[in-house]
N, C-alpha and C positions, 0 to 999 in steps of 0.2 A: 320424434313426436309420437308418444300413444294413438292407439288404432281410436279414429273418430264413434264416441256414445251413441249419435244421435244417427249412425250406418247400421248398429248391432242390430237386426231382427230381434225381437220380444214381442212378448204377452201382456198385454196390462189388466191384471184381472181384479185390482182394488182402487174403484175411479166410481165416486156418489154423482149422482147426475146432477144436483143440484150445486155439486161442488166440483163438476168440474168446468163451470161456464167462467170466461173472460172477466175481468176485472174489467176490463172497457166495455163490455157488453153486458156486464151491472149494472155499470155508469149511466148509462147510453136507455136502459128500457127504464129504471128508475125515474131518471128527468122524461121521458116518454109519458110514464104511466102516472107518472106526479107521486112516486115513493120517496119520499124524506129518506136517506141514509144519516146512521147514524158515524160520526168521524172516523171509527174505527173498522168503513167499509168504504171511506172514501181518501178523505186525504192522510188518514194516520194506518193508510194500508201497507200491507197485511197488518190484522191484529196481533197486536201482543195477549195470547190466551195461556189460560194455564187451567186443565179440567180435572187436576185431582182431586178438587173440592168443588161439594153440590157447588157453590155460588158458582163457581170457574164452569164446571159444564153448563150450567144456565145459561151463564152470556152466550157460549160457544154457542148453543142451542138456539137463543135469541136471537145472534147473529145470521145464522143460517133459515132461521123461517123468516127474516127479514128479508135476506138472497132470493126465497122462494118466491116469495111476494111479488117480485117482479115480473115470473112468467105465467103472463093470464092469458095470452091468445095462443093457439096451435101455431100460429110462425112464430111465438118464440120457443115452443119446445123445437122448431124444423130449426131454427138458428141456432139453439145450444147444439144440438148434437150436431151438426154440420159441423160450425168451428172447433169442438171438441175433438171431433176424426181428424179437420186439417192439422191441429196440434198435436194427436197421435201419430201421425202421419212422420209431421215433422221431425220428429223424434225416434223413429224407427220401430212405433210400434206396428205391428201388423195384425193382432188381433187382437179387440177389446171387450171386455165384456162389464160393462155398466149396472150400478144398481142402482133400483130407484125400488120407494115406496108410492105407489099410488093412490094411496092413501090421503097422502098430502097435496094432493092435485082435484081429486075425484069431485069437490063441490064447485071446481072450475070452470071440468073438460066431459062435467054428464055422467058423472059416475064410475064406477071403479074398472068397469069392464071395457068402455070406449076411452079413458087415461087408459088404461093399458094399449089399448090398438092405436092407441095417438103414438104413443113411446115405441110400441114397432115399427109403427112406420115413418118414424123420424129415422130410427136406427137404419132402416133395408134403404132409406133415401140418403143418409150419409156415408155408407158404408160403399154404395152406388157410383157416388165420387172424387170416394179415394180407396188408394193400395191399400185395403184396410177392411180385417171379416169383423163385424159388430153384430154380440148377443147380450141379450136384455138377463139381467137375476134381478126376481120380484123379492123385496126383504122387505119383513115385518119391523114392528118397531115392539122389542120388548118393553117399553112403560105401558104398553097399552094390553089388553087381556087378552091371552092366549088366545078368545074363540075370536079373535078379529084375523089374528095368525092362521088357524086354520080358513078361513075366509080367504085368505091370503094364497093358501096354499093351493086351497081349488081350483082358484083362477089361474094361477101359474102353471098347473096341470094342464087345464084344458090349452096351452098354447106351448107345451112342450112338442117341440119339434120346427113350432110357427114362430123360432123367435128368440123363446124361454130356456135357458139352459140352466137357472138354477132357482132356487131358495134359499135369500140368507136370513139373518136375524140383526139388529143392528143398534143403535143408541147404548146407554148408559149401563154398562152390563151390571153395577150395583144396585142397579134397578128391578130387575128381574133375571131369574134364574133360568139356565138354558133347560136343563130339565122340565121346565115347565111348557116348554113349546113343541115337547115330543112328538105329538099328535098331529102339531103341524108337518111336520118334518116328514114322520110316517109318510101323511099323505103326500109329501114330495120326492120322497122313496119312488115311490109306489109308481110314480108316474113319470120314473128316467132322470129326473133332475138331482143336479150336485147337490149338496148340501152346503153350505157357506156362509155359517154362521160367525160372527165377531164374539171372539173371547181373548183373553187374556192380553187386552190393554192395560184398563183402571184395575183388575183384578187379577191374582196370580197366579200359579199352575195350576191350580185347583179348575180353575174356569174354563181354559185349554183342555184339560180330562175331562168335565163334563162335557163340553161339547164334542169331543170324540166317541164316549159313553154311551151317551144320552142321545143324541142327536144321527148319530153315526157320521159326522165330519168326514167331507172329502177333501175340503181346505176349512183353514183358520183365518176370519179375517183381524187381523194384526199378531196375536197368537206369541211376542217376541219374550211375555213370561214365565213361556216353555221352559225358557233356558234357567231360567232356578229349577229345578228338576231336572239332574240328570237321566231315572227313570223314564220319564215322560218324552224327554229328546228320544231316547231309544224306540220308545214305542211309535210317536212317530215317524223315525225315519224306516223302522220295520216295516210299519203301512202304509209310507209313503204318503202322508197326510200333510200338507204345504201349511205354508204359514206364508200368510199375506204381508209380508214385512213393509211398513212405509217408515222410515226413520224418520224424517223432516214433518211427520206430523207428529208421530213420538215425543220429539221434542217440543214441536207447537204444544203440546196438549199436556207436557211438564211430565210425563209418563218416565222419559229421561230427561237428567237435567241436561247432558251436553250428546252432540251426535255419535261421540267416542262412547259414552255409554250407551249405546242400542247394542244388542248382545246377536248383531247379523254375524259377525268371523262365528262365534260360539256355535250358534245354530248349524249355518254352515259345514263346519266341522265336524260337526256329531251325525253327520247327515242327515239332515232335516229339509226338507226342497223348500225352496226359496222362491216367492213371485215378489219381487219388488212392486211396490204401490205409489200414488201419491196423495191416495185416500181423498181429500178435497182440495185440490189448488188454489181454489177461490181466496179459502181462509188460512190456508199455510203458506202462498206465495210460489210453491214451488211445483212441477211436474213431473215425469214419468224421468226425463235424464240425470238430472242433479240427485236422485238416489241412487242413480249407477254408477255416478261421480264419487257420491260420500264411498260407496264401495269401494272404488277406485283408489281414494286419495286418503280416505280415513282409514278403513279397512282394511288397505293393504292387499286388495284381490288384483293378481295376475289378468293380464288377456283372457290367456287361457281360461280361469276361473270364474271370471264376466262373462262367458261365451257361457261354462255353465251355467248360469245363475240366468242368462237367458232361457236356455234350452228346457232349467226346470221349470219356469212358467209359461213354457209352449207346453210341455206336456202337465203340468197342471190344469190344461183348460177343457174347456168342453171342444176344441176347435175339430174338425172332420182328421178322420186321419191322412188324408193325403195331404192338407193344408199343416198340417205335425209335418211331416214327412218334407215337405219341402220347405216349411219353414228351417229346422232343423240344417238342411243341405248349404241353405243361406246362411248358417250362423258357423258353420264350420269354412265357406266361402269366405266369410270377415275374418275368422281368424289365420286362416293361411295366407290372407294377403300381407307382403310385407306391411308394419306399421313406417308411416311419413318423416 
């Protein structure tokens, strides 16, 4: 028997907070709150999406501020990220780092600065009750105008160190251009935090360079149309720039049509570091193991090279480095023990 997934030590550092809440805890504050779901968030779940065309990202879109919809009091943001940690837990992550825009909350929870202090202190309270270090990345949403981004970026400043460990960029990158969020970005340079913009999903190499470019990228999140550019593989595994790979939402999102097409061996090999994802479970059905699975069983990765593919999204993170250090010590633990 293969050495058990859900034992490996990792990092999960591509988890939307509103995607990663419970299908039963949908369910459950929906009829609460008297939100109508529409079939394809209850009994025809997970959806069948495909967002390579506007209509396709809309629904995805609609679907998802329908999800949101559901959490309007402070115990249900303490609920989602509670159960989120038990599920990371579960699965052998040990350090998470969550994104969320607060943007999409702020006419809820009093505005953009207390939704933020709401979202840390869910996190420092979930993180509290389980094996499990949890930091907050504030991402902007490129459909909306850059100075709401740098707005964005201010606030995430001021709680770097309290919480905040990065800036991403996020939605429809057809939508807006990374270059355009420069100034955001700067200012989250400037103030210690990662850089962690989404590119090169719906869009192709091209997008993955400008967000290394432009933006100075410290990971990519999805990132996996690097691999049409051999150049660009190179240059990120020279700067050791990660690519937030989530295959099973890849696929949800019609990006590839089958999980054999996600180009993770490619990436891999070129060395390019690798943080496996599962970007929103909510609406793709799946979590943080079953892409270490697809790895496993589609991809063809060794023990051995699952143990990497951990190890690179431990050091991918923002996480302290002693918490590196003994994660790391644990992951080479898993691999020397005999497999069952």
């Amino acid at each position: 028997m293969p050495r058990p997934l859900d034992k490996l030590p990792k990092a999960h550092l591509h988890l939307h907070f509103t995607g990663s809440m419970r299908h039963s805890t949908l369910i459950e504050l929906a009829r609460e709150h008297g939100v109508h779901l529409p079939d394809a968030l209850e009994q025809d779940w997970p959806p069948q999406l495909r967002a390579t065309d506007e209509r396709g990202w809309f629904r995805f879109q609609r679907l998802y501020d329908i999800a949101r919809s559901v959490l309007r009091r402070p115990e249900d943001v303490y609920r989602l990220l509670r159960e989120a940690a038990q599920d990371e837990a579960r699965e052998g992550s040990r350090w998470l780092e969550i994104q969320v825009d607060p943007s999409g909350y702020a006419h809820r929870f009093g505005g953009l600065t207390s939704t933020l202090e709401l979202f840390l202190d869910a996190a420092d309270r979930a993180a509290a009750t389980s094996d499990l270090g949890i930091a907050v990345i504030v991402a902007a949403n490129r459909t909306r105008h850059p100075l709401d981004a740098r707005t964005l970026a201010r606030l995430a400043s001021q709680y770097t160190g309290k919480g905040v460990v990065g800036f991403g960029l996020s939605n429809d990158e057809r939508r807006g251009r990374a270059r355009d969020f420069d100034g955001a970005f700067r200012i989250a340079k400037r103030a210690g935090l990662l850089a962690v913009p989404h590119g090169g999903e719906l869009l192709g190499a091209a997008s993955v360079a400008e967000c290394v470019d432009d933006l100075e990228a410290d990971r990519v999140g999805h990132g996996v149309r690097a691999a049409e550019s051999p150049r660009l593989m190179e240059r990120l595994a020279d700067r050791q720039v990660a690519c937030e790979v989530c295959p099973l939402s890849n696929v949800g999102l019609g990006v590839a049509e089958r999980p054999e097409d996600v180009p993770v061996r490619r990436l891999f090999d070129a060395g390019v570091p690798i943080a496996l994802g599962a970007d929103d479970p909510l609406l793709f059905g799946a979590r943080l193991v079953p892409q270490y699975e697809l790895a496993r069983e589609t991809y063809g990765f060794s023990d051995a090279e699952l143990a990497e593919l951990a190890r690179q999204s431990i050091r991918s993170s923002a996480a302290p480095e002693p918490t590196k250090k003994e994660l790391s010590g644990e992951i080479d633990a898993w691999l020397a023990a005999p497999a069952d």
